[in-house]
KEKOLGU-242086 format. One line per field, with one value per residue (C-alpha): x negated, y negated, z negated. Coordinates in steps of 0.25 Angstrom, whole numbers, padded with zeros to 4 digits. Each point is the difference from the previous one (the first is absolute). Layout:
px = X,...;
py = Y,...;
pz = Z,...;
% end
This chain:
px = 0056,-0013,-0002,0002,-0011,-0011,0003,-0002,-0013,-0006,0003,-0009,-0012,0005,-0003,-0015,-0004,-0004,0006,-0010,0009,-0007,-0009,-0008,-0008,0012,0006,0014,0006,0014,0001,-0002,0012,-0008,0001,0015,0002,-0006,0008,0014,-0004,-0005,0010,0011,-0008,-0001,0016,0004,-0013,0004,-0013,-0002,-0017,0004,0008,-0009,0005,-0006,-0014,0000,-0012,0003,-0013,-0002,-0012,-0007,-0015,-0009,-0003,-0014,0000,-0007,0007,-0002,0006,0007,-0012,-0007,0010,0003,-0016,-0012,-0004,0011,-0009,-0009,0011,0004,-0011,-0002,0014,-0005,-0013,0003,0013,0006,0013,0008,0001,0010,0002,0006,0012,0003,-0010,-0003,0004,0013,-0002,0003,-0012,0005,0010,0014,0012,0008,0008,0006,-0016,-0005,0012,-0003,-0015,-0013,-0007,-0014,-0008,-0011,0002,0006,0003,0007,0005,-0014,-0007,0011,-0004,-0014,0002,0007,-0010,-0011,0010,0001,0011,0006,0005,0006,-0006,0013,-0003,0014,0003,-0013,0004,-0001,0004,0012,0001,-0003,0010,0011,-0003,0014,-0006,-0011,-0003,0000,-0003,0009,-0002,0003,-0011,-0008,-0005,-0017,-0012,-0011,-0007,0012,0010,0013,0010,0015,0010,0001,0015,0004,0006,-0003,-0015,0002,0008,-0012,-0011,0007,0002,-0014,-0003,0012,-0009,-0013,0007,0007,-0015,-0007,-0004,0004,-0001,0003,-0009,0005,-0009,0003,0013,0000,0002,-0010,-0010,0003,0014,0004,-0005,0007,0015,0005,-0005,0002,0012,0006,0011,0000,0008,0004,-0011,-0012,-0014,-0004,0013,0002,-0013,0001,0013,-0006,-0008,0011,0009,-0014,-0001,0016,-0003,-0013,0000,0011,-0010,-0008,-0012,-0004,-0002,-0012,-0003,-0011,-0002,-0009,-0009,-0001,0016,-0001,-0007,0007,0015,0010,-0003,0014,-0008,-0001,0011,-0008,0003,-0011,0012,0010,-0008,-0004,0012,0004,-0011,-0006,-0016,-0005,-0013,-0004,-0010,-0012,-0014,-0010,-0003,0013,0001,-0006,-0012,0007,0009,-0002,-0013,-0007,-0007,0000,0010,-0005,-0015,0007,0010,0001,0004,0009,0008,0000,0005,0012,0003,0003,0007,0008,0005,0004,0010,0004,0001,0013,0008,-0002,0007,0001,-0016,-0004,-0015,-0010,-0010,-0008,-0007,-0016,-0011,-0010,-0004,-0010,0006,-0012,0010,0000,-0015,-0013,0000,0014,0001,-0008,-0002,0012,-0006,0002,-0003,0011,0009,-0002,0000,0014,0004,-0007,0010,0011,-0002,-0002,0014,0007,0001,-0004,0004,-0005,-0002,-0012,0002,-0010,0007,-0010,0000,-0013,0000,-0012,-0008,-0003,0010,0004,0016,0003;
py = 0014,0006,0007,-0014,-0007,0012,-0005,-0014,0002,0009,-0009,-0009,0009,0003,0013,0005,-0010,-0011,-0012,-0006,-0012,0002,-0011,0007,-0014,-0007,0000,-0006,-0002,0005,0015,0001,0005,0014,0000,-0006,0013,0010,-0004,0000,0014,0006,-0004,0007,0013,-0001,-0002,0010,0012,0014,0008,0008,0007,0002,-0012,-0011,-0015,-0011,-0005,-0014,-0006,-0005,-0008,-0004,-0011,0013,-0001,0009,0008,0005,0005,0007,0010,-0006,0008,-0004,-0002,-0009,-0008,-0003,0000,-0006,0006,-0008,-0012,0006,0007,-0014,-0004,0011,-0006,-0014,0003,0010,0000,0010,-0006,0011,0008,0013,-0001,0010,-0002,0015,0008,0013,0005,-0006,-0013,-0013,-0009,-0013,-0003,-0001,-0002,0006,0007,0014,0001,0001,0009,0012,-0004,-0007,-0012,-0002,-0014,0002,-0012,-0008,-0014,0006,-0016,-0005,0010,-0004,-0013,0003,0007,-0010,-0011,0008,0004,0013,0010,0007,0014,0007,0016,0007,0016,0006,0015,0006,-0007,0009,-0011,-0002,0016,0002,-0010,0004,0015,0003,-0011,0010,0011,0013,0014,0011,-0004,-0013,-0008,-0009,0005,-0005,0002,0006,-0014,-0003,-0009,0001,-0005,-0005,0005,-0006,0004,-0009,-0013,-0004,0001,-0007,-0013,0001,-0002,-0011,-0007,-0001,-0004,-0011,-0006,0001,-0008,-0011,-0002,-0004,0013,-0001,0015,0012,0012,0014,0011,0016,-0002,0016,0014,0005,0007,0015,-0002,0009,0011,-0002,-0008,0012,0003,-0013,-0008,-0012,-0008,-0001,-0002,0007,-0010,0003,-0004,-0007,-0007,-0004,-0005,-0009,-0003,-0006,-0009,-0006,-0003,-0007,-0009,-0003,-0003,-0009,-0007,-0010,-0005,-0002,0009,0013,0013,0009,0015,0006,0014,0012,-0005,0012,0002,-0008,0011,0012,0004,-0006,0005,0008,0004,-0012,-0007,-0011,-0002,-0012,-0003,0000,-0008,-0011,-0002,-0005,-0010,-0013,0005,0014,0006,0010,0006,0004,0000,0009,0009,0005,0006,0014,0006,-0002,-0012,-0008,0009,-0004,0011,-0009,-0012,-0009,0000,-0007,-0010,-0006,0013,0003,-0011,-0004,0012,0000,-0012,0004,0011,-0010,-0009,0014,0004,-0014,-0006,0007,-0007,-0013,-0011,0007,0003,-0008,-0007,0011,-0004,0011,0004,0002,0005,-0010,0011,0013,0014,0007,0010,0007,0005,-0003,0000,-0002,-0017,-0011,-0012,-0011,-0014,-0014,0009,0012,-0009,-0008,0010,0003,-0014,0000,0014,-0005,-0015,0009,0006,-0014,0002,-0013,0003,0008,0005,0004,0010,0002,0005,-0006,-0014,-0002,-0002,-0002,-0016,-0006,0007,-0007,0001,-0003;
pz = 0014,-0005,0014,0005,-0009,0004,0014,-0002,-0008,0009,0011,-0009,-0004,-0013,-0001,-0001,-0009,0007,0012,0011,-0005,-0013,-0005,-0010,-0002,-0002,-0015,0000,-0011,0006,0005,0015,0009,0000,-0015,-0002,0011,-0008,-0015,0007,0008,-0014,-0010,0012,-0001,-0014,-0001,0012,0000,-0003,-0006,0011,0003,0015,0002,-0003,0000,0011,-0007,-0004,-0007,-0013,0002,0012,-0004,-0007,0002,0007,-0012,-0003,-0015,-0013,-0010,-0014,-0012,-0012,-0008,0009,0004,-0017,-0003,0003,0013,0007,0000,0010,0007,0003,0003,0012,0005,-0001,0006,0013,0009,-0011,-0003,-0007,-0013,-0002,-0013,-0010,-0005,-0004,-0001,0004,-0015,0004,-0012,0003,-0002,-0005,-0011,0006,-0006,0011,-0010,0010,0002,-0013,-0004,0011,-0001,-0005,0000,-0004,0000,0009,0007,-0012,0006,0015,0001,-0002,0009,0011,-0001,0002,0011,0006,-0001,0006,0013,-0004,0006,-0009,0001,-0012,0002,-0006,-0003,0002,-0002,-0008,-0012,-0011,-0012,0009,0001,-0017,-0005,0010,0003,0007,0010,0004,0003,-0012,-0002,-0001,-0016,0003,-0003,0009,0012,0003,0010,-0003,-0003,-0009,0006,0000,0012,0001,0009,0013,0000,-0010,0003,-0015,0003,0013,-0010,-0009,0010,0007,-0012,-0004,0016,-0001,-0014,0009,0008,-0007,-0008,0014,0006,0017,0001,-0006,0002,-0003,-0002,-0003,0007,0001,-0007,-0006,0008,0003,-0005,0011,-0009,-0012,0005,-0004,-0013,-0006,-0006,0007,0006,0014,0011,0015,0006,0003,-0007,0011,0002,-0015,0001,0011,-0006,-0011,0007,0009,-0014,-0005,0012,0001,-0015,0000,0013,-0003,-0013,0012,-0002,0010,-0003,0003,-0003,-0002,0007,0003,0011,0007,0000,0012,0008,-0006,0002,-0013,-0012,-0005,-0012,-0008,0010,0008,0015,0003,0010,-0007,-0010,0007,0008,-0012,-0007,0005,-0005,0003,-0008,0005,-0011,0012,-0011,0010,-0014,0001,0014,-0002,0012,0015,-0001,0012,0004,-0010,-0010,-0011,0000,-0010,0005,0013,-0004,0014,0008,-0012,-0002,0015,0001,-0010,0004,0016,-0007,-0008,0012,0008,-0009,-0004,0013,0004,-0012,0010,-0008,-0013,0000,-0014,-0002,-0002,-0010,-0004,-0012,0002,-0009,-0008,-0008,0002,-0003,-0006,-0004,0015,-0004,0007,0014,0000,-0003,-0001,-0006,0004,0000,0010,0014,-0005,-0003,0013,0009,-0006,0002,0015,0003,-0004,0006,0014,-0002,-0001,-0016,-0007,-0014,-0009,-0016,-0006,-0011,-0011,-0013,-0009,0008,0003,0014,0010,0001,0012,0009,0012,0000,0012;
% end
């Protein structure tokens, strides 16, 4: 029966995201046949789906009315404080119509109270943003999409309060980089249930997607799998990982929000990598959002002949993003929406010579590149939030 129903709504245009019987200016009140489609196709695969990476189910879009997404990054902090009265104010003002939003940070705290009692037991909420029902609200009245940014396996308050969750030292403490994070295991299924069940709450306060970040191993945990403590499985950390995103969207798309992931940009030029366990294939296979991470400061001398990347952001990203559509283009029906990540900030820390100074033409000429490879949305990052006026986001 589910085969039968994939037939059925792809002899409709369901899959891809989007009908030509679509009529975007048209807002019914009741679901359109596309839509009514979708939900029945979606709730079969959540019932009858096995978790498998290299089996991945028939894409259906769990909003198929989504907009053409063109976004900012905005922490925890801003979105609770005062500098989210101008952020809203660039939304309101420019053809911005989307915040990622963290929801768990990149500590691994959740940043609004929740009573959501298995997540305040294996971990911790602060009240950065103090009133999440207030500030959905807001967002909502200034026609704002919203997507919850959810950092999933570097969580070291995750990994400190359950440290048989991640992964130890021969002496059995917690195991952390050299900047001092610690991650989760990939390999447990009791990470996987937390993580989805703070996505599932995103989800029931308003948020339409879910976004995943650092769904990976640590890097270089090639070096030390060996050395440290930890469950795992006969699968491989490319498969567990892709595994984990195909259980997250059999999980979240029924609640009617997609799922994106966020991903190395230049993965999509470079074999997988077995290391930290992504396959940009096998990754977007199985997501409705791809965001590929392609800032030009971080492609070192030589990327796309160019000596240094982030002083030409047009060659760079135009460049990334042909690479993009040539390792995606073979997944056909199962390729997802790529909306990639781009620079609004200036990387002082490459040294003189190296960077220069990102301002309304840098990010442009990102936005022009892109626009060339047939990629119309877009994110612009800039950690502290203070992103570029006067840009023309087209």
């Amino acid at each position: 029966m589910n085969i039968l129903w994939a037939l059925f709504a792809l002899a409709f245009g369901s899959f891809g995201g989007s009908s030509p019987a679509q009529d975007h200016g048209n807002h019914m009140s009741v679901p359109s046949l596309n839509s009514s489609l979708n939900s029945a196709i979606i709730q079969s695969q959540k019932d009858q789906v096995v978790i498998d990476a290299n089996s991945p189910p028939a894409k259906v879009d769990p909003q198929p009315d989504a907009p053409i997404v063109k976004g900012i990054y905005v922490t925890a902090y801003s979105a609770g404080g005062a500098r989210m009265a101008q952020l809203l104010e660039l939304t309101d003002q420019t053809e911005l119509n989307a915040m990622v939003i963290d929801v768990k940070d990149d500590l691994g705290y959740i940043t609004y109270p929740t009573k959501n009692k298995t997540v305040n037991k294996m971990g911790e909420a602060k009240s950065f943003i103090r009133d999440i029902d207030a500030l959905m609200k807001r967002l909502e009245k200034h026609k704002v999409y919203p997507i919850a940014r959810i950092v999933v396996f570097k969580d070291t308050i995750l990994a400190k309060k359950n440290p048989e969750l991640s992964f130890r030292n021969q002496d059995g403490s917690v195991w952390a980089n050299g900047k001092g994070d610690s991650f989760v295991n990939p390999y447990s299924k009791e990470v996987w249930d937390y993580n989805i069940e703070i996505a599932k709450e995103a989800a029931k306060l308003g948020f339409k997607e879910i976004q995943f970040d650092y769904v990976r191993f640590p890097e270089g945990f090639e070096t030390r799998a060996d050395k440290l403590k930890y469950i795992q499985t006969d699968q491989s950390r490319v498969d567990v990982v892709a595994g984990f995103v195909q259980y997250a969207r059999k999980e979240l798309a029924p609640l009617g929000v997609r799922v994106s992931v966020d991903i190395f940009g230049y993965a999509a030029s470079v074999p997988a990598a077995e290391g930290i366990g992504q396959d940009f294939v096998k990754i977007s296979e199985n997501v409705d959002v791809i965001s590929p991470m392609v800032y030009p400061s971080h492609y070192s001398t030589g990327w796309y002949g160019v000596k240094d990347p982030d002083r030409d952001p047009y060659t760079t990203i135009r460049g990334s993003m042909k690479d993009t559509h040539k390792k995606l283009d073979p997944t056909k029906e199962l390729k997802p929406v790529i909306r990639p990540w781009i620079q609004d900030f200036t990387a002082s820390w490459l040294g003189s010579g190296h960077y220069m100074k990102y301002g309304k033409k840098q990010v442009e000429d990102q936005i022009r590149a892109m626009k060339e490879m047939n990629v119309d949305e877009y994110l612009l990052w800039n950690a502290s939030n203070r992103y570029t006026t006067g840009v023309q986001y087209k």
